[in-house]
C-alpha positions in Angstrom: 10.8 5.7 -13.8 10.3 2.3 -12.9 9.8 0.8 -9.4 8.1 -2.3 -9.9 8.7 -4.4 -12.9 7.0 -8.2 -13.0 6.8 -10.3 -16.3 5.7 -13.3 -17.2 5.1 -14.4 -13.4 3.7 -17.7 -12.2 2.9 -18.9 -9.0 2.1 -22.9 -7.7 1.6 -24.0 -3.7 3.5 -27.3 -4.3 2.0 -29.0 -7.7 -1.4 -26.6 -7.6 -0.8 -23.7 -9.9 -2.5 -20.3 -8.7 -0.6 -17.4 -10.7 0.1 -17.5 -14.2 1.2 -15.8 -17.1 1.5 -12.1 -15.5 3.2 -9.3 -16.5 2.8 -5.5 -15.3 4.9 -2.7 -14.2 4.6 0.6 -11.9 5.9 3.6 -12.0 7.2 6.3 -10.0 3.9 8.8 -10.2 1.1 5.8 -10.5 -1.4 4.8 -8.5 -2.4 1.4 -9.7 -5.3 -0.5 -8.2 -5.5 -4.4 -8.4 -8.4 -6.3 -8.0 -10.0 -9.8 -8.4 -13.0 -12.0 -7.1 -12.3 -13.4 -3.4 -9.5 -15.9 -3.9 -8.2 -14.5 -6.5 -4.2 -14.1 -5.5 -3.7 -10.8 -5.1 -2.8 -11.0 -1.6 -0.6 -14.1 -3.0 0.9 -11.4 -6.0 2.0 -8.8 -3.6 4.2 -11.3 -1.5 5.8 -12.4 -4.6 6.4 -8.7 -5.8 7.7 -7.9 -2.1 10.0 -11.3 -2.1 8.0 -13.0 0.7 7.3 -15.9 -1.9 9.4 -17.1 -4.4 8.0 -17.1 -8.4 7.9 -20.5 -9.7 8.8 -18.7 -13.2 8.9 -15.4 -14.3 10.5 -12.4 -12.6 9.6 -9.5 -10.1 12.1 -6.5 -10.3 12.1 -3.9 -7.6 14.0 -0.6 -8.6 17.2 0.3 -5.8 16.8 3.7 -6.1 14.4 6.4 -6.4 13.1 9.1 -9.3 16.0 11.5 -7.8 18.5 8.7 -7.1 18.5 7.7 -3.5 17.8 4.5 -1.7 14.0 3.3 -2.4 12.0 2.9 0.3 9.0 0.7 0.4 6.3 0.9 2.7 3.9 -2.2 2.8 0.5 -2.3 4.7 -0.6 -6.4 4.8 -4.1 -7.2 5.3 -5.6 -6.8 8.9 -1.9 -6.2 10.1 -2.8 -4.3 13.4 -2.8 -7.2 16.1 -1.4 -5.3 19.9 -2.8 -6.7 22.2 -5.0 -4.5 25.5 -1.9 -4.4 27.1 0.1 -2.9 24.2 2.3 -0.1 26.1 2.7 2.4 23.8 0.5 5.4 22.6 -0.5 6.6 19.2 2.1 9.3 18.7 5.0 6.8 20.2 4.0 4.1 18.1 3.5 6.4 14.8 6.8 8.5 15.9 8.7 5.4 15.6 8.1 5.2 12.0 10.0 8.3 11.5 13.7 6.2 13.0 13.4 4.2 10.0 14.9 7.3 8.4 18.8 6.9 9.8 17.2 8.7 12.9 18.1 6.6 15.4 18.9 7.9 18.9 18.3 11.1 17.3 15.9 13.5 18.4 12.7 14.0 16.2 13.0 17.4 14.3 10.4 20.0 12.9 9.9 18.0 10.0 9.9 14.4 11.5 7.1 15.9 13.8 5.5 17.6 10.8 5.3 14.0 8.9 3.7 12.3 11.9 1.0 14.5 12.1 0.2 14.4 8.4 0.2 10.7 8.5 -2.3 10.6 11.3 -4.4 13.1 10.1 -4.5 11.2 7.5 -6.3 8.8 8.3 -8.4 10.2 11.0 -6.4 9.4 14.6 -4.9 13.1 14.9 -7.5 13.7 18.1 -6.6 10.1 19.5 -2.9 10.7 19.9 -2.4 10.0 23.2 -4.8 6.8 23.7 -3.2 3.8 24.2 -2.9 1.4 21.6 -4.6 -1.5 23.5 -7.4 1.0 23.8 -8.6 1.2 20.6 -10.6 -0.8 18.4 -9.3 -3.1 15.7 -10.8 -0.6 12.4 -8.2 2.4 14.8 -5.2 -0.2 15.1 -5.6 -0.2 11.5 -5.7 3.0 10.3 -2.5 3.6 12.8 -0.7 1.1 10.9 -1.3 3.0 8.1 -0.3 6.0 9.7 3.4 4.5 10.6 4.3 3.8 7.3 3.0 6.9 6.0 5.2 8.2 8.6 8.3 6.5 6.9 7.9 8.5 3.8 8.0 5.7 1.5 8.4 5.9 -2.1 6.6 2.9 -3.4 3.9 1.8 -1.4 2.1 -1.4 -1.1 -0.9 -1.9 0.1 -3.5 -4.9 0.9 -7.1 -3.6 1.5 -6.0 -0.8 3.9 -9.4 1.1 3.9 -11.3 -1.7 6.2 -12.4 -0.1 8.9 -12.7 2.9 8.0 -16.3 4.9 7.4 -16.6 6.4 3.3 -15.7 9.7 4.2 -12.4 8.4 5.6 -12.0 6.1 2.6 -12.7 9.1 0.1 -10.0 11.6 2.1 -7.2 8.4 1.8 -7.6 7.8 -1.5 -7.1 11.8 -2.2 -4.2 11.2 -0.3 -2.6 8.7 -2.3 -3.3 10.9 -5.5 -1.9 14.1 -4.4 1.4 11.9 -3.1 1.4 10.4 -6.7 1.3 13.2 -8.9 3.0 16.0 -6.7 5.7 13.5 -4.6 6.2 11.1 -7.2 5.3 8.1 -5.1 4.5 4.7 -6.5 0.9 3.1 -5.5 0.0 -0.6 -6.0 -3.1 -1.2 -3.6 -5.0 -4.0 -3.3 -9.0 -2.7 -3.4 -12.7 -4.5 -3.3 -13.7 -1.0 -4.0 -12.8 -0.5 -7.5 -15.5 2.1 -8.9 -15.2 4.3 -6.0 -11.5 4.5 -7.0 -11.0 4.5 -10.6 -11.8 8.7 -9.9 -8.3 8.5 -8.3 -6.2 5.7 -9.5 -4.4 5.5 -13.2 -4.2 1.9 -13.9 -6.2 -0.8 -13.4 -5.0 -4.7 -13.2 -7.3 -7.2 -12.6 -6.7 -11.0 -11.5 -9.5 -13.5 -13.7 -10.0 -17.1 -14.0 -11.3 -19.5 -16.7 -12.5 -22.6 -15.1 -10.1 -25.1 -14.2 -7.2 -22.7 -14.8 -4.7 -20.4 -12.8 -5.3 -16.5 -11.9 -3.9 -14.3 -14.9 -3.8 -10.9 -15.7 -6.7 -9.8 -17.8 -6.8 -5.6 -17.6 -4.4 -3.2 -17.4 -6.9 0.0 -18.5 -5.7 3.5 -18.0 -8.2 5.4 -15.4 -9.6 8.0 -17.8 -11.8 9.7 -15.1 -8.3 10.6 -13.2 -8.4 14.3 -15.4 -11.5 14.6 -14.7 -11.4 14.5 -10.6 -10.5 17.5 -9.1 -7.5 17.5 -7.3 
């Protein structure tokens, strides 16, 4: 099933043309990676896709519903988005927990499996032992990953991300991306990320777009290669 569908998208700040000519979809079970030299758009290609810039031609297509029918939810994680400040009130678990209201939960109490998702999502990405620091505590690579950690929290089932691995060491990097793949192929989510750090990934992604440029010319999309070492990682 489709969640994202874009064709033949192009992209200009004012008269200076930047996307051009793109066209890609993903699906519900995909983890596609995107990547391009610095500058290339991609940041520029995923606020189009989300609607936070408008496509000077073209379309972007977002699905309404999920594989089994219900409302889709997206989950975004923008570039460097963690920004509290040291006198941020709230602790890890508060701020994570809150992720979980999204869910028609408000002024509800947080159940079993509320609680349950919470701790996945921080264990996830390596802040299950800092749950009770205080955001304006930690470092900016920690306010990062706890980003993460919220929208995992929300159970999205299309996720975009942009770069969400800085910060983190390789062995955190490694157990995220294993992450994404079992969410992919046993939760049917849909993964368009962002990544600098193609070859580590192609062992977990299953497409692969990439943003070039001739000279003189606007960003376009020049790969879209199935990630044949996918069957080939263990699970």
């Amino acid at each position: 099933m489709r969640y994202i569908e874009v064709k033949n998208l192009a992209f200009q700040y004012e008269e200076e043309p930047v996307l051009e000519n793109i066209s890609f979809e993903v699906n519900a079970g995909e983890f596609v990676m995107l990547t391009g030299e610095n500058g290339a758009a991609k940041t520029t290609l995923l606020r189009n896709i989300l609607g936070l810039l408008k496509p000077s031609k073209g379309s972007v297509w977002l699905s309404p519903t999920n594989y089994i029918g219900e409302k889709l939810v997206v989950g975004y994680v923008s570039q460097q988005v963690a920004s509290f400040n040291a006198g941020f009130p709230s602790t890890v678990l508060e701020l994570v927990q809150s992720g979980r209201y999204q869910r028609g939960k408000w002024f509800k109490r947080l159940d079993g499996e509320d609680k349950e998702h919470v701790r996945r999502s921080l264990e996830s990405v390596g802040m299950w032992e800092m749950r009770h620091k205080k955001i304006g505590e930690l470092s900016g690579g920690q306010k990062q990953r706890i980003s993460i950690a919220r929208v995992f929290a929300t159970d999205p089932d299309l996720l975009v991300l942009d770069e969400p691995t800085t910060g983190m060491d390789v062995h955190s990097q490694e157990e995220f991306y294993k992450l994404l793949q079992y969410n992919c192929k046993e939760h049917h989510k849909g993964i368009l990320m962002v990544t600098h750090d193609h070859d580590q990934i192609r062992h977990y992604a299953t497409k692969h777009i990439e943003l070039v440029q001739k000279e003189g010319s606007p960003w376009r999309c020049f790969s879209m290669d199935s990630c044949k070492e996918l069957s080939k990682h263990p699970s």
